[in-house]
C-alpha positions in Angstrom: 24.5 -42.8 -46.1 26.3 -44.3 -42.7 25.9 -41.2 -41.5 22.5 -39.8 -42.6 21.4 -43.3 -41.6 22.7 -42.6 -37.3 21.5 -38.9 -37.5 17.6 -40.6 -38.3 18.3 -43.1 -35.8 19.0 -40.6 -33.0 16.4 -38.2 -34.2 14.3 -40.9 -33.9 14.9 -42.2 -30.8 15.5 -38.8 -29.0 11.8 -37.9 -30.2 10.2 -41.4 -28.6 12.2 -40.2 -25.5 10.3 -37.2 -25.6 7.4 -38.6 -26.3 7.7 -41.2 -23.5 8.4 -38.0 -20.8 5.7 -36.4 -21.3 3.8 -39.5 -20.7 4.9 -38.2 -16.8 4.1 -42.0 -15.6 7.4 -43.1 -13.6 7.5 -46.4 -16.1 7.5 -43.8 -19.3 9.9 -41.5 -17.5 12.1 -44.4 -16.8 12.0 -45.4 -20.3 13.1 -42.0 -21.5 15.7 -42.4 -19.6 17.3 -45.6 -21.0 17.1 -43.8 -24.4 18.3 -40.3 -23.0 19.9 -41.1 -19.9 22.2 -37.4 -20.9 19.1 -35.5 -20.2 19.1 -33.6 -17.0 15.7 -32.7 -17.1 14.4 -37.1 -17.2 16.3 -37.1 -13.9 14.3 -33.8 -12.3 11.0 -35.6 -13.3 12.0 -38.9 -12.2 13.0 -37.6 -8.6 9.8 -35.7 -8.4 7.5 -38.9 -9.6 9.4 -40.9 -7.3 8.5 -38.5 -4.3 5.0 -38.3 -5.9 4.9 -42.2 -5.0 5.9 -42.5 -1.7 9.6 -43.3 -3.2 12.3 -43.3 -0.5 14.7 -40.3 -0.1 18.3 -42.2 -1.5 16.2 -43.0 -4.3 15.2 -39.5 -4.4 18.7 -37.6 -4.1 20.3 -40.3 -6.5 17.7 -38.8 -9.2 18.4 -35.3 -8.3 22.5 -35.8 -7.8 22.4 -37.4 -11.2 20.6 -34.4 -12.9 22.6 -32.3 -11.2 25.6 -33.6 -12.4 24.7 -33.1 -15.9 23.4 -29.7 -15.7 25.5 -28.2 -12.5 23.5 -24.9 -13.3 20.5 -25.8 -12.3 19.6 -23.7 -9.6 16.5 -25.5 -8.1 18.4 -29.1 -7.9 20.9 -27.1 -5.7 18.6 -25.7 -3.5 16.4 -29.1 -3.3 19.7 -31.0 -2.4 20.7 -28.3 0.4 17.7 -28.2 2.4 17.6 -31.8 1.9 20.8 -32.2 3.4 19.7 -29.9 6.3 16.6 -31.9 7.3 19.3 -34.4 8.2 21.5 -32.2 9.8 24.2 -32.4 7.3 24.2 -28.5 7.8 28.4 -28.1 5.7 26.9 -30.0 2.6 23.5 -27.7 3.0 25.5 -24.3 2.7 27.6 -25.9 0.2 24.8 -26.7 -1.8 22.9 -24.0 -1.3 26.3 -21.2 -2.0 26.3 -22.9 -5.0 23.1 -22.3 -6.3 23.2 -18.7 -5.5 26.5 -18.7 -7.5 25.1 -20.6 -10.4 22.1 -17.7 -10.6 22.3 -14.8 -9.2 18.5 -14.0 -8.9 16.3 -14.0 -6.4 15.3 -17.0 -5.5 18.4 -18.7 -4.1 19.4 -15.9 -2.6 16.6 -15.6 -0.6 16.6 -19.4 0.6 20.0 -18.5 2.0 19.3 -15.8 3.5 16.3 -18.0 5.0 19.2 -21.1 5.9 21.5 -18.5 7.7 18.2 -17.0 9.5 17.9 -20.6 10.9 21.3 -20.8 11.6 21.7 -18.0 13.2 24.3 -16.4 11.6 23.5 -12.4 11.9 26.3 -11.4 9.7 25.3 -13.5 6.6 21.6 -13.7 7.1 21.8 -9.4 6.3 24.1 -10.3 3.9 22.4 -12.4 2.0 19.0 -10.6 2.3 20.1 -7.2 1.0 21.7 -9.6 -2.1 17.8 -11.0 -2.6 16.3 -8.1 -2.2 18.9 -6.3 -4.8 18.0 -8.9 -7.0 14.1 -8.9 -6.2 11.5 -8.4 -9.4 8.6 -5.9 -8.6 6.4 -8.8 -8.7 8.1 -10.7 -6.3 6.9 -11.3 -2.7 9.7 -9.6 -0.5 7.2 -9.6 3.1 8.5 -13.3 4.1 12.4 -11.8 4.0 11.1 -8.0 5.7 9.4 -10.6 8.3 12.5 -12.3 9.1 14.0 -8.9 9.6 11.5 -7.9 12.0 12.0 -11.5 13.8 16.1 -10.5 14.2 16.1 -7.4 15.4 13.2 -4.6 16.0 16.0 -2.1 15.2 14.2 -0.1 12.5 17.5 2.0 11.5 19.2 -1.7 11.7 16.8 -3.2 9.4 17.0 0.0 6.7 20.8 0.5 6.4 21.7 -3.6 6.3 18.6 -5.2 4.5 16.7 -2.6 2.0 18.4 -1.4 -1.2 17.4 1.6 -2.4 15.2 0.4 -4.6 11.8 1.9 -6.0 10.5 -1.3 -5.9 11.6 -3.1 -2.7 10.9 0.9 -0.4 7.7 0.6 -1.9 7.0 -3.3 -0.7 8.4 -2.4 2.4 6.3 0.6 3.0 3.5 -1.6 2.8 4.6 -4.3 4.9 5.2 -1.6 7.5 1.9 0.3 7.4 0.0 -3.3 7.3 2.0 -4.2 10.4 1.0 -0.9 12.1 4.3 0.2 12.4 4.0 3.8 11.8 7.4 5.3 13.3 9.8 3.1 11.0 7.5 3.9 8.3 8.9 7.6 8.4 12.3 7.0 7.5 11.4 4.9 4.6 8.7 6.9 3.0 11.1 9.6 2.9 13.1 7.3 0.9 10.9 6.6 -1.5 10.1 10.5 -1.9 13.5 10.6 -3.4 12.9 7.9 -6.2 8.9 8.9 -6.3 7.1 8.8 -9.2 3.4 9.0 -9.7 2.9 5.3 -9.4 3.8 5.7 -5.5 1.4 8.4 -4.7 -1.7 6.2 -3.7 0.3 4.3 -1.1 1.9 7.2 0.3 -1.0 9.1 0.8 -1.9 5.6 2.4 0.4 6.4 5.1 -0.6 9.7 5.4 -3.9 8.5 5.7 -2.8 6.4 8.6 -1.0 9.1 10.4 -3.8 11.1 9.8 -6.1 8.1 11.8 -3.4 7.7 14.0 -4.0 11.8 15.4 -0.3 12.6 14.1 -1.8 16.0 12.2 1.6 17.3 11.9 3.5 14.4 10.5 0.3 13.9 7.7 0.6 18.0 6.9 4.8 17.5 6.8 4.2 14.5 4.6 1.6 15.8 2.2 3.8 18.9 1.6 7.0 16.7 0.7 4.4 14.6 -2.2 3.5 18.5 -3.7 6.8 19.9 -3.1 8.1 16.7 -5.3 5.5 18.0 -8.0 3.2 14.4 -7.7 -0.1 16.0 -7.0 -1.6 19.3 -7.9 -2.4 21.4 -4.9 -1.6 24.1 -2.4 1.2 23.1 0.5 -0.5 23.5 4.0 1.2 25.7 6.1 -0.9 25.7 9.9 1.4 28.4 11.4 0.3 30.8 8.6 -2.7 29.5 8.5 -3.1 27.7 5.7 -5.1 24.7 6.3 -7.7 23.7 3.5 -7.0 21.6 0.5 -8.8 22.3 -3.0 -11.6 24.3 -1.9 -12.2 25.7 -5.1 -13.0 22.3 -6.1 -10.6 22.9 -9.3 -9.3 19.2 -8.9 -11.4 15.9 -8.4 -11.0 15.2 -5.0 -8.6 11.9 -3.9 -10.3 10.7 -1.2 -6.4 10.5 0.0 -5.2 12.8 2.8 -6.1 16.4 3.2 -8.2 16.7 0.3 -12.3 16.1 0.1 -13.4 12.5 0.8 -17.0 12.0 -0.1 -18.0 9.0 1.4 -20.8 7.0 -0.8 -24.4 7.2 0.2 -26.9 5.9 -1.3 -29.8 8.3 -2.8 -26.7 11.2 -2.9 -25.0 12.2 -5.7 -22.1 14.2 -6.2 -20.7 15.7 -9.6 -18.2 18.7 -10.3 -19.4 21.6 -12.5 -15.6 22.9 -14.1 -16.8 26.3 -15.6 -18.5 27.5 -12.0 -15.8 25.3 -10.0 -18.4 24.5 -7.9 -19.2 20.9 -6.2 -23.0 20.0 -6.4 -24.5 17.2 -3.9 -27.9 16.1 -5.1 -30.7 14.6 -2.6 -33.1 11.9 -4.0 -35.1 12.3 -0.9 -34.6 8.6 -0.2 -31.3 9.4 1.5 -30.5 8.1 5.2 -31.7 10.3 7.6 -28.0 11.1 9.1 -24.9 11.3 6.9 -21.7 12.8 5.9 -21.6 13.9 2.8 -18.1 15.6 2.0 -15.3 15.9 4.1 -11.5 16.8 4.9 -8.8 16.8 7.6 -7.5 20.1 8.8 -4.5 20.7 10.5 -5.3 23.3 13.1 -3.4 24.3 15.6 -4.7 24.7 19.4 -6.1 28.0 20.8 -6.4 29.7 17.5 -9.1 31.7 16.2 -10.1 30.7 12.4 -12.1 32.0 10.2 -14.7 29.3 8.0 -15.8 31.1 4.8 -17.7 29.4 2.1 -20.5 30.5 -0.8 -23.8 28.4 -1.2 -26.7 27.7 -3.2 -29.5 25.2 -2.8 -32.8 24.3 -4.8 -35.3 22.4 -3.5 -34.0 22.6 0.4 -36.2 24.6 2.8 -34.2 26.1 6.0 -33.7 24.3 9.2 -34.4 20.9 7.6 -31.0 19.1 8.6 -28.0 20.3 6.3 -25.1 22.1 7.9 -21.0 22.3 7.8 -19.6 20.6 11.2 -16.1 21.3 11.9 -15.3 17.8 14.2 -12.7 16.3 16.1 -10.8 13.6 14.0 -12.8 10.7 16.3 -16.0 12.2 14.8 -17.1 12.9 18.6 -20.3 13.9 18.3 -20.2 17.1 19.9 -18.9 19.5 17.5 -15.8 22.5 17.8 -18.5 24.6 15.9 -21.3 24.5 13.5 -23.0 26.4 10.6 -26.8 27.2 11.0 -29.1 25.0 8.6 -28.1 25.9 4.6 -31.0 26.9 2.6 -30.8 29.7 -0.2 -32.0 30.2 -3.4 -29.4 32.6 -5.2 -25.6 32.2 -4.5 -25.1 33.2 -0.6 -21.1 33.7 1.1 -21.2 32.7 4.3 -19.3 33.5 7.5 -18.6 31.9 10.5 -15.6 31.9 13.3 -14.1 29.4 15.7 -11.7 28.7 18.3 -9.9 25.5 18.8 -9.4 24.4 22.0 -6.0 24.5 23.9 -4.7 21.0 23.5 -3.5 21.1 19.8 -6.8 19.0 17.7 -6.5 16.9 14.5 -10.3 18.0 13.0 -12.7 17.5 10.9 -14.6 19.5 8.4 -17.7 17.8 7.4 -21.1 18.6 5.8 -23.7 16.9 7.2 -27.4 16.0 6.9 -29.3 15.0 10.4 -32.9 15.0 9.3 -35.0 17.9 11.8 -37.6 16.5 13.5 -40.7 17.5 12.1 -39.7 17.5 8.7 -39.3 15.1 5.4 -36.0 14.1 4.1 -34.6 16.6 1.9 -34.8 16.5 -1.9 -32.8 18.7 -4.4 -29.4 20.1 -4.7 -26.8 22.6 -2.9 -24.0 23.9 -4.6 -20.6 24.5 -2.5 -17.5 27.3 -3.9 -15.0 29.0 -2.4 -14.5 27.5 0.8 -11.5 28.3 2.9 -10.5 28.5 6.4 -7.3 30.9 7.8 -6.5 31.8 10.8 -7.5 35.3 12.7 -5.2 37.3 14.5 -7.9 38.9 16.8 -9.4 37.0 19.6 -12.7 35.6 18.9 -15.3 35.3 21.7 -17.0 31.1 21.8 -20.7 30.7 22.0 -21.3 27.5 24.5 -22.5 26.2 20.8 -18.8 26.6 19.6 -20.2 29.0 16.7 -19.7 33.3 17.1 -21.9 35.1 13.5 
């Protein structure tokens, strides 16, 4: 009965602790406290109220050391007593405190406060220590750009910054892919996207076509094509390497795939009053014109990476309804700025039954990133177009021959 009767007491008085906690008032806190002074946890909330209310700092630490001291694995109360201790300069007791809660818990989040401490410090050899132990640790949903930032704040050594600080980890190259490319730092970018080609899977395709987007912006053709072939070589998107020297330089023009909008494959930029579906069984791209269209737009486009003073060959089969000639819609081929002077031009599409057509080009001799675009620019003297054309089978490949260059850019 003695017995039974002391378990009910404490059961009893443990809950009313409880019950008083969760008040969160620092009296009720306080109180819990006096029944459960064992409870690490009373302390933690104590030392926070106190803050909350303007409490000193002695009264502050003497909470936390005293929850602390009942649960020494509590990783927060560690770092909370080292950076207090290095606001006054006690910078020994800091690392102690702050080594000790990256011993107690080996995640994350203490790591990276140390590695944050030894930044401040300036201790090179421990601050990359201790960041490639956070960022080893690091969950995908973690926010790793503050740590890459304080790389970037050490040392602009790019090969530095790869071989001491980033893991190879799927989720930390792919964090710090994006930290690079929103930083604009394209060059540093290289080394770690071929990284991540290593570990790819088809989670990381979006952001690295991202960066070959950005290459692609940035007039760096060749590193976008080089790129793009090492994403299909590793068997993460569907299509055709490019090859410029042979002369391969379109991407799906059968239309067989929906087009990614993502580096050399069709973007088709939204405009209102167009409309653009696939048809599967004629793999055939149709672009439909309410008539209420603007009176200049693209309407499907891709990046090609030609090479300079080479003769190509731009073939392509058509069929419109509802489109009389000359009224405004035509293939461009443009350089990447979208100058508005074009390398060459087809004449104005209109026919009724499916029509292959032919046309030739030479690029200039500086090596050009292009552009080939349809277009609608509305002809003066006529309404804006409504009805459909049909695109298949368009291709571009080098000649051998030499090809003679209208002034227009364009030889039938």
């Amino acid at each position: 009965m003695a017995v039974l009767a002391g378990a009910l007491y404490w059961s009893v008085r443990l809950a009313y602790a409880d019950f008083l906690f969760r008040q969160n008032r620092p009296e009720s806190v306080a109180g819990a406290i006096r029944l459960a002074s064992l409870n690490a946890e009373y302390h933690l909330r104590q030392a926070e109220l106190i803050a909350r209310a303007g409490g000193s700092d002695a009264e502050q630490e003497a909470a936390l050391e005293r929850a602390v001291a009942l649960n020494p694995r509590d990783s927060e109360v560690w770092m909370e007593l080292g950076l207090r201790a290095e606001i006054r300069g006690e910078l020994a007791r800091a690392e102690r405190c702050l080594v000790e809660a990256a011993r107690v818990d080996r995640t994350y989040p203490p790591r990276s406060t140390l590695a944050n401490f030894y930044f401040r410090r300036g201790d090179p050899e421990k601050f990359w220590r201790w960041t490639r132990a956070a960022l080893q640790t690091a969950p995908a949903s973690a926010d790793m750009a503050p740590l890459f930032r304080l790389c970037w704040s050490w040392s602009e050594g790019a090969e530095l910054i790869l071989s001491r600080a980033i893991p190879e980890r799927p989720e930390v190259l792919r964090q710090y892919l994006s930290f690079l490319l929103g930083s604009g730092r394209l060059a540093p970018a290289r080394a770690v996207a071929e990284r991540m080609l290593e570990l790819a899977t088809a989670e990381d395709v979006p952001l690295l076509l991202t960066y070959c987007d950005r290459l692609l912006e940035a007039r760096q053709a060749a590193a976008a094509a080089r790129l793009w072939n090492a994403i299909i070589g590793r068997g993460l998107i569907g299509y055709q390497t490019l090859h410029p020297t042979d002369g391969l330089v379109l991407t799906n023009g059968d239309f067989r795939l929906p087009p990614r909008a993502q580096g050399f494959d069709w973007r088709l930029p939204p405009v209102e009053g167009v409309s653009v579906s696939r048809d599967i069984r004629a793999t055939a791209l149709h672009v439909t014109f309410s008539g209420k269209q603007p009176e200049q737009c693209e309407l499907l486009w891709q990046y090609l990476p030609l090479l300079a003073a080479t003769s190509y060959r731009f073939g392509f089969e058509y069929q419109t309804a509802g489109i009389a000639p000359n009224t405004g819609l035509r293939w461009e081929i443009q350089d990447v700025s979208g100058a508005p002077v074009s390398l060459a031009a087809s004449s104005s599409l209109a026919a009724e039954n499916w029509t292959a057509e032919e046309l030739t080009f030479t690029t200039p001799a500086k090596r050009v990133a292009a552009r080939l675009v349809l277009t609608y620019r509305r002809a003066p003297g006529t309404t804006r177009i409504s009805g459909w054309i049909a695109l298949r089978r368009v291709n571009v490949k080098a000649m051998s021959e030499t090809v003679s260059v209208s002034r227009a850019g364009v030889s039938r």
